[in-house]
C-alpha positions as CSV (number, residue, x, y, z in Angstrom):
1,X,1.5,11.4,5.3
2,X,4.9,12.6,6.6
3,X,6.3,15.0,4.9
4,X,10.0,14.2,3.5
5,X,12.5,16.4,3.5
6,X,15.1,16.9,1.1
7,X,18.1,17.9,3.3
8,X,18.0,14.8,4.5
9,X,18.3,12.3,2.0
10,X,20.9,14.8,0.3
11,X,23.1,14.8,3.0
12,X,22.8,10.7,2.9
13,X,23.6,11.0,-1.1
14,X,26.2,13.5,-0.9
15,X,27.8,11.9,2.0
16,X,28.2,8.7,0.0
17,X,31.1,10.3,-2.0
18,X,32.6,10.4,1.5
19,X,35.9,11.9,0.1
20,X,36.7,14.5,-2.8
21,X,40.5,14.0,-3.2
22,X,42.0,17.0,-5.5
23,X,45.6,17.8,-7.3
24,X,46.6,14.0,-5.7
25,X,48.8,12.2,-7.5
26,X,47.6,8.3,-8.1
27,X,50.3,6.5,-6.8
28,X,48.6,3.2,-8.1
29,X,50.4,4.2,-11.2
30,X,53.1,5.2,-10.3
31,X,56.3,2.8,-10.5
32,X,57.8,1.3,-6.9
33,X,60.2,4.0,-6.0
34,X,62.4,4.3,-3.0
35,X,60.8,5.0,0.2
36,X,60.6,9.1,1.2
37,X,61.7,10.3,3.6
38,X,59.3,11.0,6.5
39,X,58.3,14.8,7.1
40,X,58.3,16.7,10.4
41,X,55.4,18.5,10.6
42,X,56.1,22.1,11.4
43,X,54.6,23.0,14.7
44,X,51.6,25.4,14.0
45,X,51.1,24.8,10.8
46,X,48.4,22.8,9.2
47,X,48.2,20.0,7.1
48,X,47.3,20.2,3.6
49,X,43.4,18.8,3.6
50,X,40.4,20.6,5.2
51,X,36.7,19.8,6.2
52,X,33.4,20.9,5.6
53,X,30.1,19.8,7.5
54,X,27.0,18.9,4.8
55,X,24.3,19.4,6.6
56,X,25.5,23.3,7.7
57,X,26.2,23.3,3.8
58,X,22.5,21.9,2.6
59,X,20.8,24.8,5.2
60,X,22.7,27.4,4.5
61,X,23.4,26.8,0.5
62,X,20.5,28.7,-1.6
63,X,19.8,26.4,-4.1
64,X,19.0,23.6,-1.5
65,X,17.0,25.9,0.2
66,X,15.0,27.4,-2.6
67,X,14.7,23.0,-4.0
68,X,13.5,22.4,-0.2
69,X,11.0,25.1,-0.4
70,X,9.7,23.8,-3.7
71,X,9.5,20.0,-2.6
72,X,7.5,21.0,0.8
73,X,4.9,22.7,-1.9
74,X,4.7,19.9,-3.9
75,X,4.2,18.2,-0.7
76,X,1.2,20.0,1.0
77,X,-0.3,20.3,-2.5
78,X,-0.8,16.4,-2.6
79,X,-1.9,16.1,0.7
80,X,-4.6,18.8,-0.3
81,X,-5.5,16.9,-3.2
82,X,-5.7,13.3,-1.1
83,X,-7.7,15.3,1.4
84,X,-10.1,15.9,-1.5
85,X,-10.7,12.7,-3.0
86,X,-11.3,11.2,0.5
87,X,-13.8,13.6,0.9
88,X,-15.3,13.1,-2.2
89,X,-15.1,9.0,-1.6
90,X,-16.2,9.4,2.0
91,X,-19.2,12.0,0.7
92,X,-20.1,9.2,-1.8
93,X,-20.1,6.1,0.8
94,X,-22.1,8.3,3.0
95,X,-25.1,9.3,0.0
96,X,-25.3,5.2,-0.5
97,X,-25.8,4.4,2.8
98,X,-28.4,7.3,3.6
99,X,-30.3,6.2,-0.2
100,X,-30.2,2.6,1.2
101,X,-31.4,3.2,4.9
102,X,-34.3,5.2,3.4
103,X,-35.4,2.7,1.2
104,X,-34.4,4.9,-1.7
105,X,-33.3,2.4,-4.0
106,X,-36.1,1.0,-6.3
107,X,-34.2,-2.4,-7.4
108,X,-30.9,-4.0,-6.6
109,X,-29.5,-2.9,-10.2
110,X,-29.6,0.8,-8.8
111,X,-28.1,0.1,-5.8
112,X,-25.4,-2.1,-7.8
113,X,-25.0,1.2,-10.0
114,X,-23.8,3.7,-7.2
115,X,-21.4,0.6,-5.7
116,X,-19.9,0.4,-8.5
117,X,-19.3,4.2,-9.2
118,X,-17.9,4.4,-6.2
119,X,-15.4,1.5,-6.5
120,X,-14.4,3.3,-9.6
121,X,-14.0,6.2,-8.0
122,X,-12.1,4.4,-5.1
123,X,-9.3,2.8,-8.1
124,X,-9.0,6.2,-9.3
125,X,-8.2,7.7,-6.6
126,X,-5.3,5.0,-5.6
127,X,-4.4,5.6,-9.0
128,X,-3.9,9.0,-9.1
129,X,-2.2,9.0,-5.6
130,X,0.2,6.3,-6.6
131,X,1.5,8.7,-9.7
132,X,1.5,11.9,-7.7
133,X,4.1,9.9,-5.0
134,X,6.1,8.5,-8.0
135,X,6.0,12.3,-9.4
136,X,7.0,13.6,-6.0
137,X,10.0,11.0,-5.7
138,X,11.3,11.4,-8.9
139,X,11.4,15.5,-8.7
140,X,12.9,15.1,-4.5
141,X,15.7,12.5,-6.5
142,X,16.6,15.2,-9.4
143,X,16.7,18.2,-7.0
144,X,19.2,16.2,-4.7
145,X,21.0,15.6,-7.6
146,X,21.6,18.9,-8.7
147,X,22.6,19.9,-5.5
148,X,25.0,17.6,-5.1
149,X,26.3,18.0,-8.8
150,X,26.6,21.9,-7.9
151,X,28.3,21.2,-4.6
152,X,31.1,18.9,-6.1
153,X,31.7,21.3,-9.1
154,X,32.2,24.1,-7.4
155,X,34.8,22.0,-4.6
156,X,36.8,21.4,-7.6
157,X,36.7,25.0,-9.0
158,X,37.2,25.9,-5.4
159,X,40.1,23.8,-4.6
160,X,42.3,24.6,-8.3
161,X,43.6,27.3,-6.8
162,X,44.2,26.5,-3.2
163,X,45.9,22.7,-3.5
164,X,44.4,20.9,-0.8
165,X,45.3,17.3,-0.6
166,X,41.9,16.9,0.5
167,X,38.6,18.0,1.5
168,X,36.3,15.9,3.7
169,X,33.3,15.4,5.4
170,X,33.5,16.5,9.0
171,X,30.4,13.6,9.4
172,X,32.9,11.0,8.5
173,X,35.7,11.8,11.1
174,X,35.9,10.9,15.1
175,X,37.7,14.3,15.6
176,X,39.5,16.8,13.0
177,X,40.8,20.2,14.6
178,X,38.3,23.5,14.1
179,X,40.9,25.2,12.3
180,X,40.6,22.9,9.2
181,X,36.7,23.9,8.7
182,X,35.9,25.8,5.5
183,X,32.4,25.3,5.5
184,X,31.6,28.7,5.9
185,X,33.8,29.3,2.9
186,X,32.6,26.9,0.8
187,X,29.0,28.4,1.7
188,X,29.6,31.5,1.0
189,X,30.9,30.9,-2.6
190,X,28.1,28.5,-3.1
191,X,25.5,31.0,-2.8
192,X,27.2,33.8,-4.7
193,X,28.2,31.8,-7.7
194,X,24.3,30.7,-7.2
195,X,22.6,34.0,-7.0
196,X,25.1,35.4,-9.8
197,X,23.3,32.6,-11.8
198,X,19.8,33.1,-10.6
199,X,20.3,37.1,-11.4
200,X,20.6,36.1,-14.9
């Protein structure tokens, strides 16, 4: 069983809002007005949006770390636990066959007794392995969502007092100038709003 990791299928999730637009007017609404005029950009100076790459983000951000952490646990502990009921199955299987080869069954009924226990034990095994996985899914799903909850509340928080048209993925772009990245930035106040919270 591979193991899945949470990064991953965050980024995927996170990337789907592929654009957190801030302190933009929505010009959808507004009435046709006459057309501005264009602006010179100043040379040097740079325009009002930034980037941030996600997956430097969701490795370097705390809480995905310590969720990741938690989910590969969860992970190894079913595997353990599968490991064990095959072994248990396969121990079972083996005691038939060894009873049978030495003629140690007295009538077909006894014989028809252990098959059947072990069929039972075979569905209850599946069964059990089939709610551990939807378990396992539906605790990766929630911790990807808080992350990503956490990630796009603090951008807002972040961006109130700096104004940026924009901020966007860097995955999403062909090329957009290094002097644009805040990822570090946005890391760094990630994990100390985080730890402030986990101090608590």
């Amino acid at each position: 069983m591979k193991k899945q990791i949470i990064i991953s299928s965050m980024a995927a999730a996170v990337l789907s809002a592929s654009l957190i637009a801030c302190n933009a007017e929505d010009s959808s609404k507004k009435a046709p007005q006459a057309k501005a005029p264009v602006k010179t950009e100043v040379k040097g100076a740079l325009p009002n949006y930034r980037y941030v790459d996600i997956d430097t983000i969701l490795s370097k951000y705390n809480l995905a770390k310590d969720y990741n952490e938690e989910m590969a646990r969860k992970q190894t502990q079913m595997e353990n636990e599968l490991k064990n009921q095959q072994t248990s199955l396969q121990n079972k299987a083996n005691s038939i066959q060894k009873k049978m080869q030495s003629n140690g069954y007295a009538s077909e009924a006894s014989y028809k007794a252990d098959t059947d226990q072990l069929a039972a034990m075979q569905n209850s095994a599946q069964k059990r392995v089939g709610e551990m996985e939807n378990k396992f899914q539906e605790e990766a799903m929630k911790a990807q969502q808080t992350v990503q909850d956490s990630i796009d509340a603090f951008i807002k928080d972040y961006n109130a007092s700096r104004g940026y048209d924009a901020i966007l993925f860097k995955n999403a772009t062909l090329y957009i100038n290094p002097a644009l990245d805040i990822t570090e930035e946005v890391i760094e106040g990630l994990n100390a709003r985080y730890n402030k919270v986990a101090k608590k």
